[in-house]
MIPAVEX-113763 format. One record per atom (N, C-alpha, C): x negated, y negated, z negated. Coordinates in steps of 0.1 Angstrom, whole numbers, plus 2048, in hexadecimal, padded with zeros to 3 digits. Each point is the difference from the previous one (the first is absolute). Layout:
N
XYZ
...
***
This chain:
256
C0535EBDA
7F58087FC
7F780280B
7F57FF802
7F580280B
80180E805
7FC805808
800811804
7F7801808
7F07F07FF
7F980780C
7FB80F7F8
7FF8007EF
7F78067F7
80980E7FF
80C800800
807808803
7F8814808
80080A7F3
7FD809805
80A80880A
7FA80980C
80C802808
80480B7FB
811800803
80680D7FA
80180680D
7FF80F7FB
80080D808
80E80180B
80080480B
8107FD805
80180F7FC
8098027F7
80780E7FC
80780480F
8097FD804
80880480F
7F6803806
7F47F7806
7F980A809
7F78097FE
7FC8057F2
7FC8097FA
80780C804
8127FC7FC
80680F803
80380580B
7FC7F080A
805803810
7F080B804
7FA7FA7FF
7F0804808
800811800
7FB805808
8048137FE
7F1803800
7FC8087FB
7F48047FF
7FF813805
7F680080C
7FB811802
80480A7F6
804806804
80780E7F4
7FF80A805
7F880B7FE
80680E802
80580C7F5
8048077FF
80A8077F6
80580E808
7F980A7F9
80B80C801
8088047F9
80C802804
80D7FF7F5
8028117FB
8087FF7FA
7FE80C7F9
80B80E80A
8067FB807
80280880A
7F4806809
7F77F8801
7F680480C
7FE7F480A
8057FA806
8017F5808
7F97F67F8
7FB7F680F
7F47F47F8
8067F4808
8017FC7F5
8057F1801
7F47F7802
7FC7F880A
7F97F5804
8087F5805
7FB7F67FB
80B7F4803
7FB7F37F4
8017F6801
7FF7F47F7
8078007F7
7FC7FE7F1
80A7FB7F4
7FB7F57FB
80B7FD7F7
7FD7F47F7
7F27FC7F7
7F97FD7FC
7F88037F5
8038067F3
8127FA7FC
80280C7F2
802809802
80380580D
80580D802
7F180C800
7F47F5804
7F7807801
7FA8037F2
8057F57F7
7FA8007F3
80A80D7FA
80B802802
8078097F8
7FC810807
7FC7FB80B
7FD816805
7F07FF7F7
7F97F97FF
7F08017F9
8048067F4
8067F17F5
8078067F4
80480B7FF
80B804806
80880B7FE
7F980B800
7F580580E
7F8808803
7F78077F5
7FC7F17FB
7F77FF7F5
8028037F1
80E7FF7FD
8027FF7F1
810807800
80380A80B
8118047FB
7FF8057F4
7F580C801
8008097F4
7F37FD7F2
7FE7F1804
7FA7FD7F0
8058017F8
7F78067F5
8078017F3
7F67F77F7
8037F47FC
7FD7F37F7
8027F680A
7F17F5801
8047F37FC
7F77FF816
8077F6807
7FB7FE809
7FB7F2802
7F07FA804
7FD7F87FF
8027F8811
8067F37FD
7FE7F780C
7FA7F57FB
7F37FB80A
7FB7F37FB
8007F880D
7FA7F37FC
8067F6808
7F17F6801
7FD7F7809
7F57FA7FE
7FE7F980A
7FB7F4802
7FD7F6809
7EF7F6803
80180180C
7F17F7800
7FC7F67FD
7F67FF7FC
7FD7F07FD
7F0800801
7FA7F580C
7F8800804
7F980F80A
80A804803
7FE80E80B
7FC80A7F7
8078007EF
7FD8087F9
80B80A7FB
804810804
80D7FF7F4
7FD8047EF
8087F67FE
8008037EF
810807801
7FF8107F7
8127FF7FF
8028007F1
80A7FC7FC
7FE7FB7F5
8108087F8
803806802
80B80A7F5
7FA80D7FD
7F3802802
7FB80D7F8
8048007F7
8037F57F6
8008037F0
80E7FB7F9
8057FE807
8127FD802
80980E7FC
8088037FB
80980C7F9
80980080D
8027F6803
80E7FC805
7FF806811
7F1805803
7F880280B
801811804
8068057F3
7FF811802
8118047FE
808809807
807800802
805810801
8098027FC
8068117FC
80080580F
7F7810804
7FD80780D
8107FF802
80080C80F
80E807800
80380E7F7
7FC8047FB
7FD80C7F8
8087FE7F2
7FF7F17FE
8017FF7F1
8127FA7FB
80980880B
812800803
8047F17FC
7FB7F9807
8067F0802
80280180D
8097FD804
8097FC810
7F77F8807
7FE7F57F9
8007F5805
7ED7FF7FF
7FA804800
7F18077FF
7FB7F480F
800807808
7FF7FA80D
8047F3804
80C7FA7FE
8057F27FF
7F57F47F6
8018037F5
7F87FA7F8
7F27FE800
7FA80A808
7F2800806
8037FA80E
8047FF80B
8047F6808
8067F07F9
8058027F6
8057F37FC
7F47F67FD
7F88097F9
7F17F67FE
7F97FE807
7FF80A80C
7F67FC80A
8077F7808
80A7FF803
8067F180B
8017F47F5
8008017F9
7FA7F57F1
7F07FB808
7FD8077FF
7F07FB801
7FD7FE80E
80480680D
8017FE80A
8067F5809
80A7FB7F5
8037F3808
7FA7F77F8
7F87FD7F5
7F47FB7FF
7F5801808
80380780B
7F1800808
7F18077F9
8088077F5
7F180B7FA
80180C806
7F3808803
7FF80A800
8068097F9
80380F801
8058067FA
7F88117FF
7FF8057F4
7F580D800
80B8087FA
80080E800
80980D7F7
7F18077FC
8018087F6
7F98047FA
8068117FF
7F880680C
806813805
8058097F1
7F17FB7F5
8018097F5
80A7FA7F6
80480B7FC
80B7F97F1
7FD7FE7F3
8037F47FD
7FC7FF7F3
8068047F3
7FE8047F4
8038027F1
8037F87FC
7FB7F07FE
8027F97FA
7FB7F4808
8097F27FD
8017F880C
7F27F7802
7FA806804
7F17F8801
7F780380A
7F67F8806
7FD801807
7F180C803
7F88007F6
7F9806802
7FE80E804
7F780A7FF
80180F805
8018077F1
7FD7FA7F6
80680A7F3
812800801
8067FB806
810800803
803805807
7FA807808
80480A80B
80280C7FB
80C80A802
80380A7FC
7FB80D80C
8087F980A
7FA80D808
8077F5812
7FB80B80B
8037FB80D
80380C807
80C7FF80A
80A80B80B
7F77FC80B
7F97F4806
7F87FE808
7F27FF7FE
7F480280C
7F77F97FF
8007FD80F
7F77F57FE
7FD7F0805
7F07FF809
8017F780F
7F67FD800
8007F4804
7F47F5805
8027F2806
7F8800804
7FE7FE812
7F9803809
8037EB804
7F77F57FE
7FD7F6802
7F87F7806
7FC80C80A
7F97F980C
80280780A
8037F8811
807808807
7F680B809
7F67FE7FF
7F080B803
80980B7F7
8008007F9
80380E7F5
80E807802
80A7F8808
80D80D806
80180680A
7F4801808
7FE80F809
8018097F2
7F47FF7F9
80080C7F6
80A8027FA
80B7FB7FD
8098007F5
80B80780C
8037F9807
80980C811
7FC8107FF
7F37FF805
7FA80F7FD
8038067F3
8037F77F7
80480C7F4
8108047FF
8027F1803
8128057FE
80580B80C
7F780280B
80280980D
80180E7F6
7FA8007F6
7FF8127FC
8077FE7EF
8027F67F9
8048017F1
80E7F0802
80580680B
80B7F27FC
8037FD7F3
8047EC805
8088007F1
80B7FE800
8057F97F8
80E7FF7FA
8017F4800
7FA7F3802
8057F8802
7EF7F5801
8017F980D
7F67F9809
8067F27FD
7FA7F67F8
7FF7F3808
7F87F57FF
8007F980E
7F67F8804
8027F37F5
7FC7FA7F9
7FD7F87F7
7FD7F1806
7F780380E
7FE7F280A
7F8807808
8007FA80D
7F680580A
7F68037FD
7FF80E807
7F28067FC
80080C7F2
8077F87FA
8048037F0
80B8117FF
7FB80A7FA
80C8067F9
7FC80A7F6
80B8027F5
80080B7F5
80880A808
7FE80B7FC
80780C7FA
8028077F3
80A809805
8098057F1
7FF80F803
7FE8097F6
80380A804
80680B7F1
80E804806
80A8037F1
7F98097FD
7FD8087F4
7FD80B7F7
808807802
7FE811800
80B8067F5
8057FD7F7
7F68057F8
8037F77F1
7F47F67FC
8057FB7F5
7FE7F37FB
7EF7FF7FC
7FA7FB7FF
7F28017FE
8027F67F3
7F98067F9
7FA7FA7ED
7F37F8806
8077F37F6
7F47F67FE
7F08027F8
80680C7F6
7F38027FA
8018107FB
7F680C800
7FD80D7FF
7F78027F4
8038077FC
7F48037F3
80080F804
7F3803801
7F880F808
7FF80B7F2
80B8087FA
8008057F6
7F18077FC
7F680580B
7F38047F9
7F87FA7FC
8037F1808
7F37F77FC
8027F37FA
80F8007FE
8047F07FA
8007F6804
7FC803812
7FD7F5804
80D7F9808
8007F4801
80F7F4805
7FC7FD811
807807807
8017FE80B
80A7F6805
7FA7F7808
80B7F8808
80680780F
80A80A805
80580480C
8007FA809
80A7FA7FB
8027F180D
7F67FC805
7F17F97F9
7F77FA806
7FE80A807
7FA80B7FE
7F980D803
806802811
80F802801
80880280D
7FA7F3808
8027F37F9
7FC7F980C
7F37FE803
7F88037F6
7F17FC806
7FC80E80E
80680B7FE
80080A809
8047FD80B
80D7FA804
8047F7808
7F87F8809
7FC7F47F9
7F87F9806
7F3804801
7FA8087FC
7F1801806
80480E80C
80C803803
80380A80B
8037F8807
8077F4803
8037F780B
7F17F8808
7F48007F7
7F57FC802
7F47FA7F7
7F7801805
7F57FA7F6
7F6800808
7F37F27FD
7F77FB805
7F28057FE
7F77FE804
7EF8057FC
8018027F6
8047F87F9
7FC8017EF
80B8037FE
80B808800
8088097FB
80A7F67FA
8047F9804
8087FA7F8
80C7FF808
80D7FF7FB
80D7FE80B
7FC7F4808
80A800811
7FA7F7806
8097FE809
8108087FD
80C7FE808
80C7FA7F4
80280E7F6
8097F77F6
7FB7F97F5
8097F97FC
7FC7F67F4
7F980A7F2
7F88017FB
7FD8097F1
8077FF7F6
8047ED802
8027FD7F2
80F8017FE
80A80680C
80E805800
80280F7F9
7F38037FC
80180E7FD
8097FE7ED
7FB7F87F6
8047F87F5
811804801
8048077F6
80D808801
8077F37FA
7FE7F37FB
8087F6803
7FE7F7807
7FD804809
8047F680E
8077FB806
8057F4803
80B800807
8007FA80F
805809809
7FF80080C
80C7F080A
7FA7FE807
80D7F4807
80C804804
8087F87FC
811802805
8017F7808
80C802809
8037F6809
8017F17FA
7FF7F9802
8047F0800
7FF7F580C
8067F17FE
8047F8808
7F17FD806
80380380F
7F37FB80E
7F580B800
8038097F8
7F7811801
80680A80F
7F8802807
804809806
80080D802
8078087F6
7FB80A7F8
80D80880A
7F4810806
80A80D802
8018057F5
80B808803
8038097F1
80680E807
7FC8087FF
808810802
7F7809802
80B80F801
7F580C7FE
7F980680C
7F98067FB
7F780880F
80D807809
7FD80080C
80D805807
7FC80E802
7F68057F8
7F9810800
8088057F2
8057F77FA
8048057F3
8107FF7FE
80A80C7FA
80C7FE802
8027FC7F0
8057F8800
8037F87EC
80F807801
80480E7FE
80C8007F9
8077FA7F5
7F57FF7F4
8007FC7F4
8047F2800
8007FB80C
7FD7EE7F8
8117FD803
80680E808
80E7FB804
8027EE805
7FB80180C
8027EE809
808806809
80A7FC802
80D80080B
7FA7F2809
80580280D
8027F4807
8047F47F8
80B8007FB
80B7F9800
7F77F77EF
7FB8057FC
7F68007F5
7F47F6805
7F9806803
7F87FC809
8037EF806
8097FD804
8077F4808
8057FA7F6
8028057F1
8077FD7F7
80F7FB803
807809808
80B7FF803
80C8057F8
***
């Protein structure tokens, strides 16, 4: 059989060999810095992201073609997956099982922060979000974004590709996808509302418009990049911020 035509497969081994920048404060207090795997980095995002969802968690998947990405499981069932919240064990595994699915395909990989109701992609499926989000994508624009996390750390930083990074920052509580204003009847969107405040505080240009983070990340179904294969993506928290809550042990951490 010929193999000039032969597409190349992914070397899974050195995927799991390669360590990637990490920092992490563990829930003792102590901050772990040090290289991990890329799953290990995909499972502290995940985990961070969705222990205490309650419904349906979206991962999508998507690849380039002609320096374009199309991702293409928005509209896939099979694409949304039960939070940690909703007492399945195996919550976390299963959402890692799909993304190293698609990752040793050599696609991209996106999580989607807000949770969905029902498994679809759009923003009428979103129930509500523990985080809001921003995407700072050009590297002119992360002095500003430094200066912010110096006074409102977050909860979880990472660089997406040079130059490149989101933030996360956990709620109290949960923020609603949609509000109806009992005196006036009117349907408020929250979520958009938090992030458009967000980004027009990180910056804006002569003509008023954002000019550090992305606008169009503000869209409460959005879904932000996960680690995948040849991404050089940091992942961890502000070392200003102690994450009791996310309970990360060393030994965790190292996935030991």
């Amino acid at each position: 059989m010929p193999t000039a035509t032969a597409a190349p497969v992914p070397d899974r081994t050195r995927s799991q060999r390669d360590g990637l920048r990490c920092r992490v404060r563990l829930a003792d207090g102590r901050v772990f810095a040090g290289e991990l795997a890329p799953e290990r980095h995909r499972a502290l995002q995940l985990g961070m992201l969705h222990e205490h969802s309650v419904g349906l968690v979206e991962l999508a998947a998507g690849s380039r073609r002609d320096g374009r990405l199309q991702i293409t499981t928005r509209r896939r069932s099979d694409h949304f997956l039960p939070g940690g919240a909703n007492g399945e064990q195996g919550w976390l595994a299963a959402l890692l099982e799909l993304a190293e699915h698609h990752a040793l395909r050599g696609e991209e990989l996106f999580v989607a922060p807000a949770v969905r109701a029902a498994a679809r992609g759009e923003k009428e499926a979103v129930s509500e979000t523990r985080f809001l989000w921003v995407d700072v994508d050009e590297p002119d624009g992360r002095p500003a974004l430094w200066a912010f996390l110096a006074e409102r750390p977050c909860h979880l930083l990472v660089e997406s590709s040079p130059g490149r990074a989101h933030a996360y920052w956990k709620l109290d509580e949960p923020l609603p996808a949609t509000v109806v204003i009992a005196s006036t009847g009117e349907l408020v969107e929250p979520i958009e509302r938090a992030h458009l405040r967000l980004i027009h505080h990180l910056g804006t240009g002569a003509d008023g418009k954002p000019n550090v983070a992305d606008p169009a990340c503000a869209e409460r179904s959005r879904v932000m990049r996960l680690l995948s294969v040849g991404r050089a993506i940091t992942a961890g928290v502000s070392p200003a911020r102690s994450l009791a809550d996310a309970s990360v042990t060393e030994a965790e951490a190292r996935d030991e």
